[in-house]
N, C-alpha and C positions, 0 to 999 in steps of 0.2 A: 691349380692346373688349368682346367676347362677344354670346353669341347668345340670345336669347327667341325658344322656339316658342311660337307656340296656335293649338290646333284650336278651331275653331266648330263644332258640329254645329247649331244650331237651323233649322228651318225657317222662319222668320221674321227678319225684319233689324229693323225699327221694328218697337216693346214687345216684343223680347225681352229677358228681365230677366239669362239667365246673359251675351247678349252685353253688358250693360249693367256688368256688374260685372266680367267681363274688362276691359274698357273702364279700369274706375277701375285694376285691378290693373295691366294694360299702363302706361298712363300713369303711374301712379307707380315703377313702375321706370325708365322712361325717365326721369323728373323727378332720380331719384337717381344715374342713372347716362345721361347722353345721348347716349353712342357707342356705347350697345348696339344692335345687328343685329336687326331683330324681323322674323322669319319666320313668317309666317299660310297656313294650310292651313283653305279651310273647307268640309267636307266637308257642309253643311247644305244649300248653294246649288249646291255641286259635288259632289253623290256621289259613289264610289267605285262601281265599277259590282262589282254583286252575283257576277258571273259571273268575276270574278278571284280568287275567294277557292279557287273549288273545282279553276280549272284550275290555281296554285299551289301545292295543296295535292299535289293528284297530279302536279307537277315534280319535287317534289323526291325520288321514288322514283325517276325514270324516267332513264335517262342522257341527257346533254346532247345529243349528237347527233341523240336519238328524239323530243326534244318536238317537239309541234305550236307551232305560230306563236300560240296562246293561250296558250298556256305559258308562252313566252318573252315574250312580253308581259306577264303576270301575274306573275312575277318578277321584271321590269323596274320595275315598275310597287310592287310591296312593296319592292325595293331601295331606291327614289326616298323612300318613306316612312318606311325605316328610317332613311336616310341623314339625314332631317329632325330625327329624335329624337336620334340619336349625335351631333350637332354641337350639341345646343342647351346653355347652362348651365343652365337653367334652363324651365319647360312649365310653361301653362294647358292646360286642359281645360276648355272650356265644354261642358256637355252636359245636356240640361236632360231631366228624364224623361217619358216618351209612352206612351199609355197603362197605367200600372204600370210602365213596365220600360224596360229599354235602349234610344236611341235606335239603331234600323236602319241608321241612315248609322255612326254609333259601330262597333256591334259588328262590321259590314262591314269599317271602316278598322281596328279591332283584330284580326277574324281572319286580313286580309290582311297586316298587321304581323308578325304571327305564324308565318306563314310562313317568316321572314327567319332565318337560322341565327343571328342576333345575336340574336333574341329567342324562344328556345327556351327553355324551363323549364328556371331552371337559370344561364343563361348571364352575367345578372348586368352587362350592359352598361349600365345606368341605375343601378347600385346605388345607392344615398346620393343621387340627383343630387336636386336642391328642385325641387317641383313645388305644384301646385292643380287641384283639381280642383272646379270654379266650377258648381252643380249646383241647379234648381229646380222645383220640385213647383207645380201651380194650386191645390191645397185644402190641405189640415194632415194629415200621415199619424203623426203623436206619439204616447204612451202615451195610451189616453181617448179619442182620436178614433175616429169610424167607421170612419174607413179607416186603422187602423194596421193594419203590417202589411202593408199592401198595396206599398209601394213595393219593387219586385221590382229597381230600379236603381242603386241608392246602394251596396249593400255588395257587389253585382256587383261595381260598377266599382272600388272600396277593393279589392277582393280581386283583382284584377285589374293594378292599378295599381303596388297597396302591399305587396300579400305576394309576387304574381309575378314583377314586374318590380322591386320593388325601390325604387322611389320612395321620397323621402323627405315626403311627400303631408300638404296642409294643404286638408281640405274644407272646402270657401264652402257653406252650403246655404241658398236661400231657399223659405219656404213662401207658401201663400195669393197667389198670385200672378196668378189669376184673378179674387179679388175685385172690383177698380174693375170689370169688365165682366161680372158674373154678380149678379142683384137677390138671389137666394137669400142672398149671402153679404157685404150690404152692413155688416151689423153687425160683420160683420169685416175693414172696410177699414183703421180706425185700426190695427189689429192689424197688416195687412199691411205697411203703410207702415211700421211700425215695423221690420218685420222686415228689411225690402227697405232702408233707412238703415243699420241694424245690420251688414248684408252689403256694403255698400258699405265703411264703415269697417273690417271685417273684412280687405278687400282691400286698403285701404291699408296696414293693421298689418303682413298678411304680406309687402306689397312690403318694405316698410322693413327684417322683420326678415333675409327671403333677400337685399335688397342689400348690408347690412350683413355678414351672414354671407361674403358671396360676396367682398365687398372685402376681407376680413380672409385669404382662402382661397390658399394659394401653390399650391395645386393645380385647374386647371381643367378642368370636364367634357369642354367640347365643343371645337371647336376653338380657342375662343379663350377666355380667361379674363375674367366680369364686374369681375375685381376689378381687370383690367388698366388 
């Protein structure tokens, strides 16, 4: 069987373009493999409440018996999300960038992850496991552009992902993604749609190439193996 995680973070459900290409990514694993488990966590509609990261953070100094009742909730509660990630074979990450930088619901559900002694620096619980991370910008932040440079999100989250935790991470990235609805930037719709097709296909290649890899694998991440 085996299991597919993905996070959502967008604040938006209709035109948003990282869920639009999860979307193709999801279904084409399921098309390759159609007893796999898809587990969705969507932290965009359903935040992670701000206030669990810091009483977590200060649980894990404090002995068991001494936490407050926020405590033990906010470890409860990072448990539940680690437990998401340890069982999956395979994780989306839709997270599309806001203003410059990391989405808030994001960084909230990654510091409260964090927290979890499975995912201490270091500890290697995701090592190797195939992941994406499904990620989109509204204008063009490339060498030459105005705003290169600016995107304060992308190699966050790479470094985060990929060097911390160990992923073996295939970024989807679409640009210009506010075109069709800003006049400033209608000259650059042909562009956009190009880009936004190219990402779509992108999503398929990598389903195809981690179902593949994953069918072939006698060893499975999560609880259950896709290759099963």
């Amino acid at each position: 069987m085996g299991t597919l995680f993905r996070l959502d973070s967008s604040i938006r459900i209709e035109g948003s373009v990282t869920r639009a290409v999860a979307d193709t990514l999801q279904v084409a694993v399921v098309e390759e493999i159609p007893a796999v488990e898809v587990v969705r966590r969507d932290i965009g509609t359903a935040p992670i409440a701000a206030s669990h990261w810091g009483a977590a953070a200060y649980a894990g100094g404090t002995v068991e018996d001494e936490r407050t009742t926020a405590q033990s909730e906010a470890l409860a509660v990072a448990a539940e999300l680690a437990d998401e990630l340890v069982a999956a074979d395979v994780l989306i990450f839709a997270v599309p960038m806001y203003n410059f930088g990391v989405s808030q619901h994001f960084k909230t559900w990654f510091d409260l992850v964090s927290t979890d002694p499975r995912f201490a620096p270091g500890a290697g619980t995701l090592e190797q496991r195939p992941a994406f991370l499904v990620t989109a910008r509204g204008g063009g932040y490339g060498p030459g552009t105005p705003r290169a440079g600016w995107d304060h999100a992308t190699d966050w989250m790479r470094r985060m992902l990929e060097d911390l935790w160990g992923l073996d991470l295939d970024v989807i990235e679409t640009e210009l993604t506010l075109a069709e609805v800003t006049p400033a930037m209608a000259e650059l719709r042909e562009l956009a749609q190009h880009q936004l097709a190219e990402s779509h296909e992108a999503a398929r290649r990598g389903a195809r190439s981690v179902t593949l890899h994953l069918r072939g694998s006698s060893e499975p991440y999560g609880q259950g193996s896709l290759a099963s």
